[in-house]
N, C-alpha and C positions, 0 to 999 in steps of 0.2 A: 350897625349890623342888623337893623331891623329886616333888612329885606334878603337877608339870611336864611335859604331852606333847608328847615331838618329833616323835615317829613316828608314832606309834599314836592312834588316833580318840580321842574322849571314848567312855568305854564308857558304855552304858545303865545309869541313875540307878534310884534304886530307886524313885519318883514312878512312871516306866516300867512297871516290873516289875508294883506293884501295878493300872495299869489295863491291864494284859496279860490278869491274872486275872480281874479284872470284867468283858474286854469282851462276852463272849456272852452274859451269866446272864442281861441283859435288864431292868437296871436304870437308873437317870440314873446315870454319875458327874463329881461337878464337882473339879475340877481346882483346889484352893484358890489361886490364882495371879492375876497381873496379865497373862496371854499367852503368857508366854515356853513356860513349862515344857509347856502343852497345846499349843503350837505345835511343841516337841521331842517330843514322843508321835506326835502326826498326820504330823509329817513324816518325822518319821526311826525310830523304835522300835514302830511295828507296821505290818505289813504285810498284816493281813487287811482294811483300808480297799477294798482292790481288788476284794474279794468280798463282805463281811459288812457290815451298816450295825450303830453301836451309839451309845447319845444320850450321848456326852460331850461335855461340857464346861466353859469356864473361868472360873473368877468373876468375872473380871472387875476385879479389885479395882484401887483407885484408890488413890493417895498416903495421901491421908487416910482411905481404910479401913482400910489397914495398920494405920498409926498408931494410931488411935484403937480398932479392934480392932470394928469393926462389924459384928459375928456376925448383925444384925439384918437386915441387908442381904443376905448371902448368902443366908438361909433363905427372905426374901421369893422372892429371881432361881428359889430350888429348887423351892419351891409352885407357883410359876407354869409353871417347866418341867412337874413334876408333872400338874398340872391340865390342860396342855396334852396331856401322851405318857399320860399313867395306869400308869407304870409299877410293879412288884411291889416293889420296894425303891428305894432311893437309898443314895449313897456318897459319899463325901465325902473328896478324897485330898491328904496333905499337901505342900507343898513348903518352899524356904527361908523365903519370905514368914511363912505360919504360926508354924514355927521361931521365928523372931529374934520374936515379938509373945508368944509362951509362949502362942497359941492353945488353949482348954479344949477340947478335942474331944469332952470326955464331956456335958459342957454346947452344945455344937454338935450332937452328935447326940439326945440330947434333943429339945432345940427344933426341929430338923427334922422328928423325929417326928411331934409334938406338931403340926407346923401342914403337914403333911400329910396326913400319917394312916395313911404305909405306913413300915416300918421303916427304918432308917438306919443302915447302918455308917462308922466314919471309920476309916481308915490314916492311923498319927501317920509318913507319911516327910517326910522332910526333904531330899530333894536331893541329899544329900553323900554319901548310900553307895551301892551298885551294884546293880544291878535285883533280886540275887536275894534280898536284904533285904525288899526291898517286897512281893516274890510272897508270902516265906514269911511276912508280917503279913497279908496279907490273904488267905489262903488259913485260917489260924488264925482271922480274926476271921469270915468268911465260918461255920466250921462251927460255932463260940461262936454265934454269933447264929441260925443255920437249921437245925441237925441237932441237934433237941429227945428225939429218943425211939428208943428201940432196935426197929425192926423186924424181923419174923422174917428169917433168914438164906435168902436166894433160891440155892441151891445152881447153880455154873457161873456165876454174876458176878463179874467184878472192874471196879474202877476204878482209874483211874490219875491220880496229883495231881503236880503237875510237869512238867505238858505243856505249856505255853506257845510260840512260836513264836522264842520272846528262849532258850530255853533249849534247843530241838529241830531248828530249822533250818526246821522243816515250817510249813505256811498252813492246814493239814488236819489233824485226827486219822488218817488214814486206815491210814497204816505204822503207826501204832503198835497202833489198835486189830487190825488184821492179826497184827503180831508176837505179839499176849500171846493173840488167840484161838489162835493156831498152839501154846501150850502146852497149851490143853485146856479153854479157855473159851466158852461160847455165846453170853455176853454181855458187852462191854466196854463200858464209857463212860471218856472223859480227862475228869474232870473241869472245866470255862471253856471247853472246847476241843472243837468240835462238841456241846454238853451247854448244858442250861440251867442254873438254879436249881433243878429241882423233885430232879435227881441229885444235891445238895449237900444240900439236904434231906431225902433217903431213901441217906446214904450210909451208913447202916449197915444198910441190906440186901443190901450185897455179900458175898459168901463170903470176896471174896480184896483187899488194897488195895495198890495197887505205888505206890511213892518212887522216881520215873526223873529226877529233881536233888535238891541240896541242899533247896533252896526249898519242898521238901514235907516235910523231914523231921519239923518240929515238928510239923505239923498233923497227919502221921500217928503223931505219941505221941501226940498229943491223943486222935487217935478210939480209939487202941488203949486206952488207959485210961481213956475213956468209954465207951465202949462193947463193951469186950473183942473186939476187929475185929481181924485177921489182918493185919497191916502188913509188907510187905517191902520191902528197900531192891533196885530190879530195874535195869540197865544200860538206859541211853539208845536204845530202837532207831535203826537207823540206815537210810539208803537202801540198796537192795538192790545197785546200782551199787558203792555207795562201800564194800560189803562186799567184794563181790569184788575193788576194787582194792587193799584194804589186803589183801586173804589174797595177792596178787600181789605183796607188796612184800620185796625182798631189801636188809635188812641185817646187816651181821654187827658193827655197831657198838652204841654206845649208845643208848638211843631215849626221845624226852622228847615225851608227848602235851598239849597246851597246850588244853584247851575245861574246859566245867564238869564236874565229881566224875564223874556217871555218865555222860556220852556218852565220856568218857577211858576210864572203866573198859571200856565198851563194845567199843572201841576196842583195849585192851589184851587181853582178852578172844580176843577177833579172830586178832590178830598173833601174839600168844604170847610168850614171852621175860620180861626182866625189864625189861621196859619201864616210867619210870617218868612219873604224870602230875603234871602241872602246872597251877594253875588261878589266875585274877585272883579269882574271886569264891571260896564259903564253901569250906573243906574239913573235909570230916566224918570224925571218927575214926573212926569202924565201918567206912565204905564206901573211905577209904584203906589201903594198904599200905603200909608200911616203907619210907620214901625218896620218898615223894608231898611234893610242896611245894606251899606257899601262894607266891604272886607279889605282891609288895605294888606295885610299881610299873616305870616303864620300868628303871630302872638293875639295877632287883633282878631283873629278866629279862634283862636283860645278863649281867649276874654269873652267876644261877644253870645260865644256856644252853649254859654253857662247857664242851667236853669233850663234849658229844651229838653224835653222826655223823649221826643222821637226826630231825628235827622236825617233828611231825605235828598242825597246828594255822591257824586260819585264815590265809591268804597276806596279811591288812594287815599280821598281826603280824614278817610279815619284816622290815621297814622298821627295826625298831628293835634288831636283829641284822645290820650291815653285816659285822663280821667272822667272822659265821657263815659257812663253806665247805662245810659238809655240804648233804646231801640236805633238803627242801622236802618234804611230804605237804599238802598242800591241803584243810583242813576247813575249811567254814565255821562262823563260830559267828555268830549274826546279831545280838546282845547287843554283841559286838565292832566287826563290819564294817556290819552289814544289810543283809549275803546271808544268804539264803534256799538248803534245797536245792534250788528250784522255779527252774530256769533260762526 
């Protein structure tokens, strides 16, 4: 029962994560699922629904689809989507259902190919691990399948892989591409995030490629040894509010930042000190420092919370620290709560 919650919401699944990434490129993705799980996406884990339209959806799948493993059937429901939007790719995204049937997905993506006629990517998730799993497969399978050839270097671009709204807070690119032109850029694109497919396909015509989460980390060794591309691991930008009130913050205690790798480091960054972070989802050895923990679950956030004076991370995760007496910092991470910084 450790992974039991009393306090603390279901965090966003990695199913999530990966159609976070697809939803702007401008492709179908279908949700390999009987409802449930494209009902958890639409409702709860993206919130650009309110502004942006994008064609996902659910397969559909019936008892005995499961069972029997009728790959013949989804691929029809996706032609016909196809046929109807004409859209530039198709995806095809895993959950438990899949999982427990050992669904072929390379033989799934084939055959949707094959009886559509525009390319197919599959994300093998499976439900049971946490969104940034999912982003950072399909961000990986995304430049494997589109980003074919090395283009000349457009001097003054960069992109940015690890933008998502599950991982930034934001509904928009807009801070972020702000923040990285503000270092000397004329051009930025977030990768999924205000950006199509044709930026994934000409990602190695940027000069410079920023890692602002875990989630991008692999796909950025990818391109860097693909294509010999400038990869840096860059801090989470943040709201320009919520800069100023963390530069306003006095403690003289211990300090434990609770969100993902780089909006923590961000974060820390900020503040100054020996502040140390804390994260539910990946921790990446390069972009930690000495005393940064992984959180495996509520008790393990109980335990490790112990002895901090001040806690700088989204306010559901109070809940599950009743004998915390110290100071409160209020981040939201929307991955966690789904808040957003967009009040």
């Amino acid at each position: 029962m450790k992974k039991f919650l009393r306090y603390i919401s279901p965090l966003a699944p990695d199913d999530s994560g990966a159609c976070s990434v697809l939803y702007e490129l401008g492709g179908i993705t279908v949700i390999c699922d009987a409802g449930g799980c494209a009902g958890n996406v639409c409702g709860f884990d993206e919130p650009r629904w309110f502004t942006k339209k994008s064609a996902l959806f659910s397969a559909g799948l019936r008892d005995m689809d499961a069972i029997l493993g009728r790959d013949d059937r989804l691929v029809a429901k996706l032609a016909l989507a196809q046929e109807q939007l004409e859209r530039d790719f198709t995806a095809i995204v895993g959950t438990p259902v899949p999982a427990v049937i050992a669904t072929d997905y390379k033989a799934l993506e084939r055959m949707a190919e094959k009886k559509t006629g525009v390319p197919c990517i599959t994300v093998a998730t499976d439900g049971t691990k946490l969104y940034d799993r999912g982003e950072e497969e399909a961000y990986l399978r995304l430049f494997k399948k589109f980003a074919e050839e090395k283009l000349p270097t457009e001097k003054g671009t960069a992109a940015v892989i690890g933008a998502t709204p599950l991982d930034t807070g934001f509904i928009t690119a807009e801070r972020i591409v702000s923040t990285i032109k503000a270092e000397g850029f004329d051009e930025v694109k977030c990768i999924g995030f205000d950006s199509g497919l044709d930026e994934v396909k000409r990602i190695s015509r940027f000069e410079k490629i920023f890692v602002i989460s875990p989630a991008g980390i692999r796909a950025g060794k990818y391109l860097e040894e693909k294509f010999s591309l400038d990869v840096e691991v860059h801090g989470c930008p943040l709201p320009e509010e919520y800069i100023e009130k963390l530069k306003a913050l006095k403690s003289t205690g211990r300090t434990l930042i609770v969100h993902q790798q780089m909006a923590a480091n961000a974060v820390r960054d900020i503040i100054g000190g020996d502040a140390v972070c804390g994260t539910f989802f990946m921790l990446d050895s390069k972009a930690a420092r000495e005393g940064d923990l992984h959180i495996a679950d509520e008790e393990d956030f109980a335990e490790k919370a112990k002895g901090f004076d001040l806690i700088i991370g989204d306010i559901s995760l109070k809940r599950a620290l009743p004998e915390h007496k110290g100071e409160w910092f209020d981040l939201p991470h929307f991955a966690v709560s789904g808040r957003t910084f967009t009040k």
